[in-house]
VMD Tcl script that draws the C-alpha trace (Angstrom):
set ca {
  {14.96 -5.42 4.89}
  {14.34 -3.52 1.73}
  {12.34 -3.85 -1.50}
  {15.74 -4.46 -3.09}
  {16.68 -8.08 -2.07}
  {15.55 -9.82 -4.97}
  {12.78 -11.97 -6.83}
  {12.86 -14.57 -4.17}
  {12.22 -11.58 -1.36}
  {9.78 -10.56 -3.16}
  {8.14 -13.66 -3.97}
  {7.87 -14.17 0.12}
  {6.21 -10.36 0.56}
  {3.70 -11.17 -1.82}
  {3.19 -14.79 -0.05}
  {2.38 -12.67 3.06}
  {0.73 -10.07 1.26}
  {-1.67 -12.71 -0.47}
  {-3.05 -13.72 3.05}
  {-3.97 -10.37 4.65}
  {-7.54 -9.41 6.22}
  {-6.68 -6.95 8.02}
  {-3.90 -3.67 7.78}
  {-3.57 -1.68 10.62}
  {-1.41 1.86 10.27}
  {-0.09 3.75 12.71}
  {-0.88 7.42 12.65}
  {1.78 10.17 13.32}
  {4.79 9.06 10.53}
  {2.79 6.57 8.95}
  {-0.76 8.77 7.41}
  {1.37 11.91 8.24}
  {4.36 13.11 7.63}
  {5.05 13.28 11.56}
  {4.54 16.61 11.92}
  {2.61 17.66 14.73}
  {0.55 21.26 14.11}
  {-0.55 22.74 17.33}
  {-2.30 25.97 17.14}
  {-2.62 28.72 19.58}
  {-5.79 27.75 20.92}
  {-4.03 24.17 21.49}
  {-5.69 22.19 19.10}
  {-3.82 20.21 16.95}
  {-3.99 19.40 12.98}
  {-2.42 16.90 10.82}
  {-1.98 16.83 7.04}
  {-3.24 13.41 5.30}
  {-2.50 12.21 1.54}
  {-5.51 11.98 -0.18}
  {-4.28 9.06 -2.50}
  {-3.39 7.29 0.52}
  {-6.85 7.72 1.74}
  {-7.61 6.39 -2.00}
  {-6.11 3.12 -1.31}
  {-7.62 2.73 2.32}
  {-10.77 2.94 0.49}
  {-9.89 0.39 -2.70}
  {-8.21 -1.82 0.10}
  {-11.38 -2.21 2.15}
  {-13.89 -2.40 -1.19}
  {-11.72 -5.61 -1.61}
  {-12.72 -6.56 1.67}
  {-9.80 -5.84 3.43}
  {-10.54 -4.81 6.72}
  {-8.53 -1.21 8.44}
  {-7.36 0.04 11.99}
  {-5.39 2.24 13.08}
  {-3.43 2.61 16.64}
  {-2.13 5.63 17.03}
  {-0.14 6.90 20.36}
  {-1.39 10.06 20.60}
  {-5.55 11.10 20.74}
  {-6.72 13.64 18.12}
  {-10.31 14.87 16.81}
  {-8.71 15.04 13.51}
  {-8.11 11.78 13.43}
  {-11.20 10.03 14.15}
  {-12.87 12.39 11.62}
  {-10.71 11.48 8.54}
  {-11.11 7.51 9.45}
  {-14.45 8.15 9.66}
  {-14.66 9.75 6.18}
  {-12.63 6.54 5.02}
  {-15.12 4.35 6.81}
  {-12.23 3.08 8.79}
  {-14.37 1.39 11.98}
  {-11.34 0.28 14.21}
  {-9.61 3.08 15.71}
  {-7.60 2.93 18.95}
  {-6.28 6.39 19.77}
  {-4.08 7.03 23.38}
  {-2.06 3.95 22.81}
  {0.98 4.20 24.07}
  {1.58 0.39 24.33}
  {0.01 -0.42 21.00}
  {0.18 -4.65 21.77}
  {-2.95 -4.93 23.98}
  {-5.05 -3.12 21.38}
  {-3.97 -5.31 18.90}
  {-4.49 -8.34 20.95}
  {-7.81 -7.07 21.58}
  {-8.94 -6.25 17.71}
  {-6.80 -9.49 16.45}
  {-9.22 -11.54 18.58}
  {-12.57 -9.76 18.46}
  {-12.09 -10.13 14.59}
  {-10.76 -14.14 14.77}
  {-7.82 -13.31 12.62}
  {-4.55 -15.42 12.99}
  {-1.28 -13.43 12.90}
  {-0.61 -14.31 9.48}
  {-3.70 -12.56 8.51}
  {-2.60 -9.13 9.78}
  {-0.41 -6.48 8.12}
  {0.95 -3.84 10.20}
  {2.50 -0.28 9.29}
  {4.88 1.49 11.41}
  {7.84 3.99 11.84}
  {8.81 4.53 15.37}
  {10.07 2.21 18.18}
  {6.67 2.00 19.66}
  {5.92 -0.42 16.59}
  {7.85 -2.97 16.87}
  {6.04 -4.92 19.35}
  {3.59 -5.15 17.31}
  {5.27 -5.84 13.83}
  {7.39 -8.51 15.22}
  {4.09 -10.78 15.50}
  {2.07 -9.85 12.66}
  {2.69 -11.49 9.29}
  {3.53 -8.80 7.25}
  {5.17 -6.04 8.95}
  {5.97 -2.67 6.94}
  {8.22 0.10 7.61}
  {7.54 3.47 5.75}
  {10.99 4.59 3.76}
  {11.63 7.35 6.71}
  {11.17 5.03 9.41}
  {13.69 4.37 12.31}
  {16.32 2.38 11.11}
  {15.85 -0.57 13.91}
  {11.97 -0.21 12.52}
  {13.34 -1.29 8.89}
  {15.59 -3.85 10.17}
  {12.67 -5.63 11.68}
  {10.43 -4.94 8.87}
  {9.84 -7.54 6.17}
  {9.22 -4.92 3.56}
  {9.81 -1.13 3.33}
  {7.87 1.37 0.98}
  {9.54 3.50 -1.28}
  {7.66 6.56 0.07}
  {7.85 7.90 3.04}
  {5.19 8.34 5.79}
  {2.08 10.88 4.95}
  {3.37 10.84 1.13}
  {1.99 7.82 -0.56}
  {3.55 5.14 1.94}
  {-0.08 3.70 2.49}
  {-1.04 3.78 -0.86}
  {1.71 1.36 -1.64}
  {0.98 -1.21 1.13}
  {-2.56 -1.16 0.27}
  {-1.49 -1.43 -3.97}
  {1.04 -4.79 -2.85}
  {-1.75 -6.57 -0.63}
  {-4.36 -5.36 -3.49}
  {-1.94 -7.01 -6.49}
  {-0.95 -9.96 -4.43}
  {-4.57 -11.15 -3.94}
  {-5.36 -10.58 -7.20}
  {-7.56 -7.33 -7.19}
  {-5.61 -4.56 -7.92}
  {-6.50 -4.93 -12.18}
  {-10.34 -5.06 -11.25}
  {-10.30 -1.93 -9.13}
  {-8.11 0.41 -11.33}
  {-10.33 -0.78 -14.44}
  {-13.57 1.06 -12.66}
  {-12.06 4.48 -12.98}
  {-11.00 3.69 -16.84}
}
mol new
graphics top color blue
foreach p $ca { graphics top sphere $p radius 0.5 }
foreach p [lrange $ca 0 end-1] q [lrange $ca 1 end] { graphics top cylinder $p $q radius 0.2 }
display resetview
C-alpha cells in the first residue's frame, strides 16, 4: 500500500499510528542505506542519518519506546543506539519473530501497540502481526505490498524520521516538540 490511497487510508494510518508504544526498526535498509562497508582489517561501518537519529530521540521524549532487530551483529550499531538511548537492541537475528515475541511481552504491549519498520523479506513475519507495519520507499516490493504505509524516503535517508514525525502528529505531539527548538 502507498501513502497515495486517499483521506480514508490515511485516516486508518493515523488510527494505528495514534496507538503506538513502541517502534522497532530494522537496521541494514531501514537506518542505512543497505550498504555494507567492510574494511581491510574486516571491520565493518555503516552510515546513519542524523535527522533520523533526531526523530528516534523526539519519538522517545514523547514516551515512545525504540528497538531495533537487526540480522546481522555490528559494534557500530550498538554504539549509535546507545548514543540515541535506544535500550532494546537485538542484533544476530536472523529470524526476527522470537525477539519480538520476547520484547512484545517483557514490555506488556498488545500488537496494536507496536509499529514495525522494514525492507527485506526477513520482515515480514514480523510486520504482518504488528499494528502498524512500514515499508521504507526502497523496500522489496512484496515488503510494500504487506505494508500498511510506505515512507516517501528511502532507507538511511530520512525514512525513520518520517515514521517517527506520523506516530509523533497522530498522538498529538509533534507541534509541542518542534516549538522547543523555535
Amino acid at each position: 500500500m502507498s501513502n497515495d490511497l486517499g483521506n480514508t487510508h490515511m485516516q486508518d494510518i493515523r488510527a494505528r499510528a495514534e496507538r503506538i508504544r513502541l517502534v522497532i526498526f530494522d537496521v541494514d535498509g531501514v537506518l542505512t542505506d543497505a550498504s555494507l562497508y567492510l574494511g581491510d582489517d574486516g571491520r565493518e561501518y555503516k552510515a546513519f542519518n542524523s535527522r533520523d537519529g533526531q526523530g528516534m530521540v523526539m519519538l522517545q521524549e514523547s514516551g515512545v519506546r525504540l528497538a531495533v532487530i537487526t540480522g546481522r551483529s555490528s559494534e557500530v550499531v550498538q554504539t549509535r543506539m546507545a548514543s540515541l538511548g535506544v535500550r532494546y537492541i537485538y542484533q544476530g537475528q536472523r529470524h526476527k519473530l522470537p525477539a519480538y515475541e520476547e520484547l512484545r511481552g517483557r514490555l506488556s504491549l498488545d500488537e496494536a501497540e507496536v509499529a514495525y519498520v522494514g525492507d527485506d523479506l526477513v520482515d515480514l513475519p514480523v510486520m504482518r502481526r504488528v499494528g502498524l507495519a512500514v515499508a521504507v520507499a526502497d523496500a522489496h516490493a512484496m515488503v510494500r505490498q504487506h505494508a500498511h504505509w510506505c515512507t516517501h524516503a528511502c532507507g538511511g535517508r530520512g525514512a525513520a524520521r518520517e515514521v517517527c514525525e506520523l506516530i509523533l502528529d497522530a498522538q498529538g505531539k509533534l507541534d509541542a516538540l518542534i516549538a522547543r527548538y523555535l
